[in-house]
Every structure is written in C-alpha cells, then in structure tokens.
DRENVEX-154059 format. One line per field, with one value per atom (N, C-alpha, C): residue number from 1; residue in three letters; atom name; x, y, z. Coordinates in nm, 2 decimals, decimal comma. Layout:
BEGIN
num	(NUM ...)
residuo	(ALA ...)
atomo	(CA ...)
east	(X ...)
north	(Y ...)
up	(Z ...)
***
This chain:
BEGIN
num	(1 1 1 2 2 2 3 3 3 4 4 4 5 5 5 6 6 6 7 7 7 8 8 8 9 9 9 10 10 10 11 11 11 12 12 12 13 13 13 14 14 14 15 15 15 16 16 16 17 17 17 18 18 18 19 19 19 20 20 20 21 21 21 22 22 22 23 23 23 24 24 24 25 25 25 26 26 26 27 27 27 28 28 28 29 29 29 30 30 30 31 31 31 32 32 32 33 33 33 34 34 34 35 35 35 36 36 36 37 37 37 38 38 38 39 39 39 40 40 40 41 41 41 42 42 42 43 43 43 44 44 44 45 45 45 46 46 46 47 47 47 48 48 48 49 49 49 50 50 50 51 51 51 52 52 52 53 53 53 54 54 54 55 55 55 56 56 56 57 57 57 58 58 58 59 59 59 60 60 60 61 61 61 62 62 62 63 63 63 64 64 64 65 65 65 66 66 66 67 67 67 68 68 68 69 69 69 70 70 70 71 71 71 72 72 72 73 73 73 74 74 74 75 75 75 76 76 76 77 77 77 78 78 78 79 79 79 80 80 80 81 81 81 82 82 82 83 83 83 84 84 84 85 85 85 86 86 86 87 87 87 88 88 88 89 89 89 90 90 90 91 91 91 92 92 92 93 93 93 94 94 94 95 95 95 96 96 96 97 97 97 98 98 98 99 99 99 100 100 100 101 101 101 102 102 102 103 103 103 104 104 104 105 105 105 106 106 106 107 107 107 108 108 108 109 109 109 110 110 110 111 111 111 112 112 112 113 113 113 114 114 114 115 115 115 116 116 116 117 117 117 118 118 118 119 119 119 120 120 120 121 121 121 122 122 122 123 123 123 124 124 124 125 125 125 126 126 126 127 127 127 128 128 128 129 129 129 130 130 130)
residuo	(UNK UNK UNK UNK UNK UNK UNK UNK UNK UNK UNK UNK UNK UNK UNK UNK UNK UNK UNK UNK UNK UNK UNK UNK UNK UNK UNK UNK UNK UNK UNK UNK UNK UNK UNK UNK UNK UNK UNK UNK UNK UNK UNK UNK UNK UNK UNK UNK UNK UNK UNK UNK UNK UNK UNK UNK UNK UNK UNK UNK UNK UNK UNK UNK UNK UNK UNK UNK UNK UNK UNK UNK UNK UNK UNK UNK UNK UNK UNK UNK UNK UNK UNK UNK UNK UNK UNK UNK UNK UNK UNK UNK UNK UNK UNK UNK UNK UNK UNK UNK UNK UNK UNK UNK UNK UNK UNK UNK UNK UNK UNK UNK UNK UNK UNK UNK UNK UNK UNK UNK UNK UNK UNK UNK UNK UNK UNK UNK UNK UNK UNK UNK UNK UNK UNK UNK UNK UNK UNK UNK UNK UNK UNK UNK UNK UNK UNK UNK UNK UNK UNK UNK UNK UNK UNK UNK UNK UNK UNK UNK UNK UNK UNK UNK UNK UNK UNK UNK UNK UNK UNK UNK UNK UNK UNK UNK UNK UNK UNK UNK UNK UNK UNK UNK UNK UNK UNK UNK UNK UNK UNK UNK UNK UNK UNK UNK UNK UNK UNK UNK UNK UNK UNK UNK UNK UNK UNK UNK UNK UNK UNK UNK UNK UNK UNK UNK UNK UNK UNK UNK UNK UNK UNK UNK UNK UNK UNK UNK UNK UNK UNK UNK UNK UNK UNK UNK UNK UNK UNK UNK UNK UNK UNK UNK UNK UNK UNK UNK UNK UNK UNK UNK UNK UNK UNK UNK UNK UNK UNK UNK UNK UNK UNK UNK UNK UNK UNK UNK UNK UNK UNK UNK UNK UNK UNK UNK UNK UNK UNK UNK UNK UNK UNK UNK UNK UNK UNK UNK UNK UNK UNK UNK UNK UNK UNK UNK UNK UNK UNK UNK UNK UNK UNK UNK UNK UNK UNK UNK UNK UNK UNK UNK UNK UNK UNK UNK UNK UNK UNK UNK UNK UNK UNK UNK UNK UNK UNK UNK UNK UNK UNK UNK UNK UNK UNK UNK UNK UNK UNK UNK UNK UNK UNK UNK UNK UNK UNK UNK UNK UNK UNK UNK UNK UNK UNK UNK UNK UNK UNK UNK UNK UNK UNK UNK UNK UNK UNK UNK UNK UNK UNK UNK UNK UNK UNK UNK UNK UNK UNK UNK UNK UNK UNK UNK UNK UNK UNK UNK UNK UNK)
atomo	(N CA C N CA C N CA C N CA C N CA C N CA C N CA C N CA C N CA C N CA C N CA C N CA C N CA C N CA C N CA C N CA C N CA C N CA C N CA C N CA C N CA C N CA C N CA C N CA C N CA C N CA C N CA C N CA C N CA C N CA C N CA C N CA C N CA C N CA C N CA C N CA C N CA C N CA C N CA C N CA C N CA C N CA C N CA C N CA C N CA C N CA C N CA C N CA C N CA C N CA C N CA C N CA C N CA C N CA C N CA C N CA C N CA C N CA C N CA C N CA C N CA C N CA C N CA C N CA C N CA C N CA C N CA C N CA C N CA C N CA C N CA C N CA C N CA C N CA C N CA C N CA C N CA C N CA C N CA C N CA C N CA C N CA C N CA C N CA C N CA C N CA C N CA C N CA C N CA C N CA C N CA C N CA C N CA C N CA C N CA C N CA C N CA C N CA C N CA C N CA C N CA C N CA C N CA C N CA C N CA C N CA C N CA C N CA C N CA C N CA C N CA C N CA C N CA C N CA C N CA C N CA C N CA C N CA C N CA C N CA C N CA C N CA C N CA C N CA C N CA C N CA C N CA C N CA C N CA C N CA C)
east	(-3,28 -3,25 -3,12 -3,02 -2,94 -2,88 -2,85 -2,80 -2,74 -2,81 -2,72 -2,64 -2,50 -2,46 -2,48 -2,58 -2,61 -2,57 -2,56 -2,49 -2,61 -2,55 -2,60 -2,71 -2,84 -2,86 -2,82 -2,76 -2,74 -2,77 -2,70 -2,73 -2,64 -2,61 -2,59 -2,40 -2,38 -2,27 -2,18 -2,17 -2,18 -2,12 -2,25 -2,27 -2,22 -2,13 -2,10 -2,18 -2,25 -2,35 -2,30 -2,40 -2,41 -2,51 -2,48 -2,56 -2,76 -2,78 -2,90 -2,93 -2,89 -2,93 -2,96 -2,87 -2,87 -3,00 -3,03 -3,12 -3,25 -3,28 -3,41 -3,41 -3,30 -3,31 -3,38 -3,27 -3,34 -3,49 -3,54 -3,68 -3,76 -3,77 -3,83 -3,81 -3,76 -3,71 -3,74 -3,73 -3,79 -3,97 -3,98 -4,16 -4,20 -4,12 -4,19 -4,14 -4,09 -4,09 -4,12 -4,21 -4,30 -4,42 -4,47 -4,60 -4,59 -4,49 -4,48 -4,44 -4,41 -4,43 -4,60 -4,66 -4,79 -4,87 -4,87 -4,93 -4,89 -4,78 -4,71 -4,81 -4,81 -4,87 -5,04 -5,12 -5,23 -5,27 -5,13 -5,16 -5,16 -5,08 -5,03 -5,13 -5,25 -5,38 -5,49 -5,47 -5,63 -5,61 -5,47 -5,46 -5,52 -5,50 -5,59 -5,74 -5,78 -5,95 -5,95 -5,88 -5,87 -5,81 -5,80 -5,78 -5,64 -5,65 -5,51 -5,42 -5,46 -5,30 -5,28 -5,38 -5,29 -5,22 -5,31 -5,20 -5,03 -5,04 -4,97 -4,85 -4,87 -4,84 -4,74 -4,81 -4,75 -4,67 -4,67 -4,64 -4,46 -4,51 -4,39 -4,23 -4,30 -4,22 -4,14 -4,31 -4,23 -4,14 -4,11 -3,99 -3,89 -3,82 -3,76 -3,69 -3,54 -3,42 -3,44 -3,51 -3,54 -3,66 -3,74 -3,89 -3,86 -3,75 -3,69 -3,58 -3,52 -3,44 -3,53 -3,66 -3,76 -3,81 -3,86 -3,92 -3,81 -3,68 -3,59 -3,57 -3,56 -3,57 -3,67 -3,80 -3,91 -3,91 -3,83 -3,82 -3,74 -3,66 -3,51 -3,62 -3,69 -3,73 -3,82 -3,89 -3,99 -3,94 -3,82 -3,78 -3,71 -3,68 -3,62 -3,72 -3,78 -3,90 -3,94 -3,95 -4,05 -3,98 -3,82 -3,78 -3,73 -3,73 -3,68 -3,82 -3,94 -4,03 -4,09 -4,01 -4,03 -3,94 -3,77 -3,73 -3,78 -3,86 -3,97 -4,04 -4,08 -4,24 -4,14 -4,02 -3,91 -3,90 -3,92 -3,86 -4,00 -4,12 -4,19 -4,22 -4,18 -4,20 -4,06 -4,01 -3,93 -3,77 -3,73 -3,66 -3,51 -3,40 -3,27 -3,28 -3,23 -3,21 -3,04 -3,06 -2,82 -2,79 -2,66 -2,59 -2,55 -2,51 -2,43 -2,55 -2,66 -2,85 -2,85 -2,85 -2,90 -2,82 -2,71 -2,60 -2,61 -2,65 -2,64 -2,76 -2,86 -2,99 -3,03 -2,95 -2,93 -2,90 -2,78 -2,66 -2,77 -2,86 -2,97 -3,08 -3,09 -3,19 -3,13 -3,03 -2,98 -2,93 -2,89 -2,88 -3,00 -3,12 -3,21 -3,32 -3,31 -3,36 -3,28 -3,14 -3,07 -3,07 -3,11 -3,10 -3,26 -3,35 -3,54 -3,51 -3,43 -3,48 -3,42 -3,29 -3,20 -3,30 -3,34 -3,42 -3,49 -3,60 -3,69 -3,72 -3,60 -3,56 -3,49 -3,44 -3,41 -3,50 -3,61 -3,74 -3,82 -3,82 -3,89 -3,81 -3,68 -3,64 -3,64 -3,64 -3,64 -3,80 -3,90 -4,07 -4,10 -4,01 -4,01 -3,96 -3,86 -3,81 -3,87 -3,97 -4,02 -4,14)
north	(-6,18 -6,28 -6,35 -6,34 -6,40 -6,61 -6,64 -6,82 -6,79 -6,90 -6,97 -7,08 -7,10 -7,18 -7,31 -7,42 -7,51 -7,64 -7,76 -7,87 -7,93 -7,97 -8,04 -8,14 -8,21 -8,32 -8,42 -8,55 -8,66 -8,71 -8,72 -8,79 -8,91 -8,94 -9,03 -9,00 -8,87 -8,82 -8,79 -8,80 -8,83 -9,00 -9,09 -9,19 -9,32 -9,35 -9,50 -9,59 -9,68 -9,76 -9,86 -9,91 -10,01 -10,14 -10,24 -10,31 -10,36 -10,23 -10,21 -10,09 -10,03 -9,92 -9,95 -10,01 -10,12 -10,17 -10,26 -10,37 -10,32 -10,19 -10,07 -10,04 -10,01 -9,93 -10,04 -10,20 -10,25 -10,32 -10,28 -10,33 -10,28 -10,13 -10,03 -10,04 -10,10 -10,07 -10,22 -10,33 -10,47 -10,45 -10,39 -10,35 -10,28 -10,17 -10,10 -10,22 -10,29 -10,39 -10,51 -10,55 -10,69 -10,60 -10,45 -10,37 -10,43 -10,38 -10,35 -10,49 -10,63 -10,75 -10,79 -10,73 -10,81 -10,72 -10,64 -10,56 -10,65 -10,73 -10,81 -10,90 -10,99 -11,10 -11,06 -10,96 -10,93 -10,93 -10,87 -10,86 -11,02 -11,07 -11,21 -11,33 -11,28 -11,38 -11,29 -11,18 -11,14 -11,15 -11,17 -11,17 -11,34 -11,42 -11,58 -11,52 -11,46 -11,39 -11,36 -11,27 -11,24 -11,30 -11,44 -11,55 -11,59 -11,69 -11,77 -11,68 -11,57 -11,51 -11,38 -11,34 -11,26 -11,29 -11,43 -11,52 -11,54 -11,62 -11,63 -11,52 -11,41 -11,30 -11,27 -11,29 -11,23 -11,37 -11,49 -11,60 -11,58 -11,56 -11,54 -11,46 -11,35 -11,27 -11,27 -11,33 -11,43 -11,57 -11,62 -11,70 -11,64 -11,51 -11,47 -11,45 -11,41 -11,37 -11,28 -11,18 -11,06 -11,08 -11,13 -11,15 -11,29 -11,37 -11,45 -11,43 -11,28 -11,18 -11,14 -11,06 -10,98 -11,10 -11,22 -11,31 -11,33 -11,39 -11,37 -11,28 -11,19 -11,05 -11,04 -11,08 -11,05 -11,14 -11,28 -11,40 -11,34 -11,33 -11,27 -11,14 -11,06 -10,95 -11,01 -11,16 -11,17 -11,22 -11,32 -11,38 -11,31 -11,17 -11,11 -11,04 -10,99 -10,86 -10,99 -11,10 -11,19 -11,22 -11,24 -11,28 -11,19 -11,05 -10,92 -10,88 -10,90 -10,89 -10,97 -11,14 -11,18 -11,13 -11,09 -10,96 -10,87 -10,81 -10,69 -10,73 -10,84 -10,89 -10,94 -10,96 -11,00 -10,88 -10,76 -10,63 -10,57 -10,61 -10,56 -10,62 -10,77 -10,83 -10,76 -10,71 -10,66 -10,73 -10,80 -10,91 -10,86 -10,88 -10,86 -10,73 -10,65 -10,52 -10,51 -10,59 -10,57 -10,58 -10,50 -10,51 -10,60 -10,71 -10,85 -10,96 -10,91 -11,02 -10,89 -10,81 -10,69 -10,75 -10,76 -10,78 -10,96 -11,02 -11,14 -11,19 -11,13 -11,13 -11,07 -10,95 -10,95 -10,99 -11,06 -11,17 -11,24 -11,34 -11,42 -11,41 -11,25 -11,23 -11,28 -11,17 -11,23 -11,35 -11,44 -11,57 -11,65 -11,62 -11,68 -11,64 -11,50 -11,46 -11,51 -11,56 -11,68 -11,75 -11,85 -11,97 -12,02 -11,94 -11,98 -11,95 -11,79 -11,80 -11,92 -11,95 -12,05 -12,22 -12,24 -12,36 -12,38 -12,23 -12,19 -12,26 -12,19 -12,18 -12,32 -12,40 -12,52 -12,57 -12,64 -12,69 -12,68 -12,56 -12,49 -12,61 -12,58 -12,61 -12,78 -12,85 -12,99 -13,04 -12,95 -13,01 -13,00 -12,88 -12,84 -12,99 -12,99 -13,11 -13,23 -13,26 -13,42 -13,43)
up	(-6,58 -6,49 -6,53 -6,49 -6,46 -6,41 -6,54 -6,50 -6,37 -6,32 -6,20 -6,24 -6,20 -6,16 -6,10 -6,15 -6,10 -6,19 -6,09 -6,18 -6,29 -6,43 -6,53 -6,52 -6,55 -6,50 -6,56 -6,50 -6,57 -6,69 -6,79 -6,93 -6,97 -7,14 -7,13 -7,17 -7,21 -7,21 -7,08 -7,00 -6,82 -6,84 -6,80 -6,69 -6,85 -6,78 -6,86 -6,88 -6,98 -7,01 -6,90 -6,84 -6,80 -6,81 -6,74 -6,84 -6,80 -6,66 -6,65 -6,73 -6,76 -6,87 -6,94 -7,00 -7,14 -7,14 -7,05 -7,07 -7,07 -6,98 -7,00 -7,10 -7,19 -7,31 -7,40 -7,41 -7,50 -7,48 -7,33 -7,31 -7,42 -7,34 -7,42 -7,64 -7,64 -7,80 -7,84 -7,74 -7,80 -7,79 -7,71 -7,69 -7,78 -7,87 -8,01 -8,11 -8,13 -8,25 -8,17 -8,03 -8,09 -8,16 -8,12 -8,17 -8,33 -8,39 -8,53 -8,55 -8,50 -8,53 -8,53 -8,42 -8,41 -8,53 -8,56 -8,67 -8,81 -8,84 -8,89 -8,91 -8,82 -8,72 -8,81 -8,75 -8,78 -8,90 -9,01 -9,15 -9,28 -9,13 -9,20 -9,21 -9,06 -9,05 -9,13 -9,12 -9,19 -9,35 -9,40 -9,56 -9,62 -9,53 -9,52 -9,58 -9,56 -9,57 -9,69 -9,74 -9,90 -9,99 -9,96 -10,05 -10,04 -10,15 -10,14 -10,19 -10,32 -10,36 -10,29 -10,20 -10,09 -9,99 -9,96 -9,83 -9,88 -10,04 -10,09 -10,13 -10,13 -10,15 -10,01 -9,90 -9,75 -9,71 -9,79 -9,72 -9,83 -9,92 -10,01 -9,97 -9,91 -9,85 -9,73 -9,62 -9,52 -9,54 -9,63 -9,68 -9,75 -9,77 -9,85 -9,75 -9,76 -9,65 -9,58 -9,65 -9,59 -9,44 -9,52 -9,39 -9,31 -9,37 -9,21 -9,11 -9,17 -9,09 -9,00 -9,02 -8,93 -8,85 -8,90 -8,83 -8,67 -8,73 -8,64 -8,53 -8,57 -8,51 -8,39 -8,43 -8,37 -8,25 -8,30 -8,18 -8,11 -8,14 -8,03 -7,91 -8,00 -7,93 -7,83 -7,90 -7,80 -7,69 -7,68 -7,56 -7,47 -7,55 -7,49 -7,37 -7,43 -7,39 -7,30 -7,28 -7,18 -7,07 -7,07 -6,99 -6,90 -6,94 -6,89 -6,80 -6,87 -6,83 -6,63 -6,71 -6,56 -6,45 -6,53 -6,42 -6,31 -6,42 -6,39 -6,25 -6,31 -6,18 -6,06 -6,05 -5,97 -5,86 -5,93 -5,89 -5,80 -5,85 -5,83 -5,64 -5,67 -5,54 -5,45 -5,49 -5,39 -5,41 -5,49 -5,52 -5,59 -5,58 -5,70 -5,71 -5,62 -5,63 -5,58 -5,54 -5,46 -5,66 -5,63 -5,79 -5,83 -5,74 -5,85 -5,86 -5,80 -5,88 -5,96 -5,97 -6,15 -6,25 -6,19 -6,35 -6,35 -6,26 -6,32 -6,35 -6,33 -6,36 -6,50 -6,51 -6,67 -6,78 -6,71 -6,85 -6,86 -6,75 -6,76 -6,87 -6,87 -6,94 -7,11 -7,12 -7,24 -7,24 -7,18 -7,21 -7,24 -7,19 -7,17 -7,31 -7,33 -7,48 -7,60 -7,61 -7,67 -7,71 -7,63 -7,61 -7,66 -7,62 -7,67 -7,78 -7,85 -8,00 -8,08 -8,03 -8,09 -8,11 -8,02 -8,00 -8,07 -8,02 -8,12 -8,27 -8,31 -8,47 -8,46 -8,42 -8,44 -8,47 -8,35 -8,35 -8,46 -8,49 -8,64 -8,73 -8,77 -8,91 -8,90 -8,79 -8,76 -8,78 -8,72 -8,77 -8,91 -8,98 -9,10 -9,16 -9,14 -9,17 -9,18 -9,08 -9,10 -9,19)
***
C-alpha cells in the first residue's frame, strides 16, 4: 500500500499559541495539581489523628519556604481553575464565543486568579498578624 499524499493534522508545531490554547492547557494542568494539592490537603487533616508530632511534623514543613511555595502554588491554581471554570459554565450557556469576549474573558481569568491569590495571601499574613 502505498502513502498518500494527504495534509498533516494540526499540532502545536503549526498553529501559534494563543491565549485560548493557553488557557485549556493551563486548565487541564491546574486540575492535576489541585488533585495532588487535595491529597496534600487530606494528608495534612488525617495526620491531626496520629497525634501531635505527626501534625507537627506536616505542619513544620508546611511553614518552611519550600511547602509555602506549594501552598502558593495551589492558591494561584485554585483561583485559577475556579474562575476559568465559571468561564466554562459561560460557554456552556451559549455565552463569549465572538474572539475579543475569549481573549478578554481570558486576561479576566488571569487577572482574576491574581488578584484572589494575592488578597488571599494578604488576608492570611494580616489575621496571622493580629
């Protein structure tokens, strides 16, 4: 059997990132790290159960630079993944499909996943505070 001559299918070597690509890609990739946050999350309440020096143990860590890097991480992903999400439910009603509501509905998203972790983490270090 003999190749035919037929055209390539679209990849990502082709089509120039744009910034709905983008924003699918980083759905999909903030949705496998809130998993591996809430497993986080899961290990951080059920270690309360096996006493203080395991709490103490996972609490330690989550104060170190390292585990308030992930902590961060995990906020950015979650505001991100939520607000992309109400995108989503946007789309589903039929809603922001013309190209300049995608792209500006996108910047939104990331502005808006921003701006909650930023707060976020303010709020935190100011209750911390009092």
């Amino acid at each position: 059997m003999e190749p035919q001559d037929r055209p390539l299918s679209p990849h990502l070597m082709i089509y120039r990132p744009q910034i709905t690509s983008v924003l699918s890609i980083l759905h999909r990739m903030t949705g496998f790290v809130l998993w591996v946050g809430s497993l986080a999350l899961t290990y951080w309440l059920t270690s309360a159960v096996y006493g203080a020096d395991a709490f103490n143990r996972v609490q330690a860590f989550l104060d170190s630079w390292l585990g308030r890097l992930m902590l961060f991480g995990w906020t950015v992903c979650l505001f991100y993944h939520l607000a992309n999400g109400i995108r989503h439910v946007a789309w589903d009603f039929g809603l922001g499909f013309d190209m300049p509501t995608l792209r500006n509905t996108g910047w939104a998203v990331v502005a808006a996943a921003l701006t909650l972790t930023a707060l976020t983490w303010l709020v935190g270090y100011w209750v911390a505070g009092q």
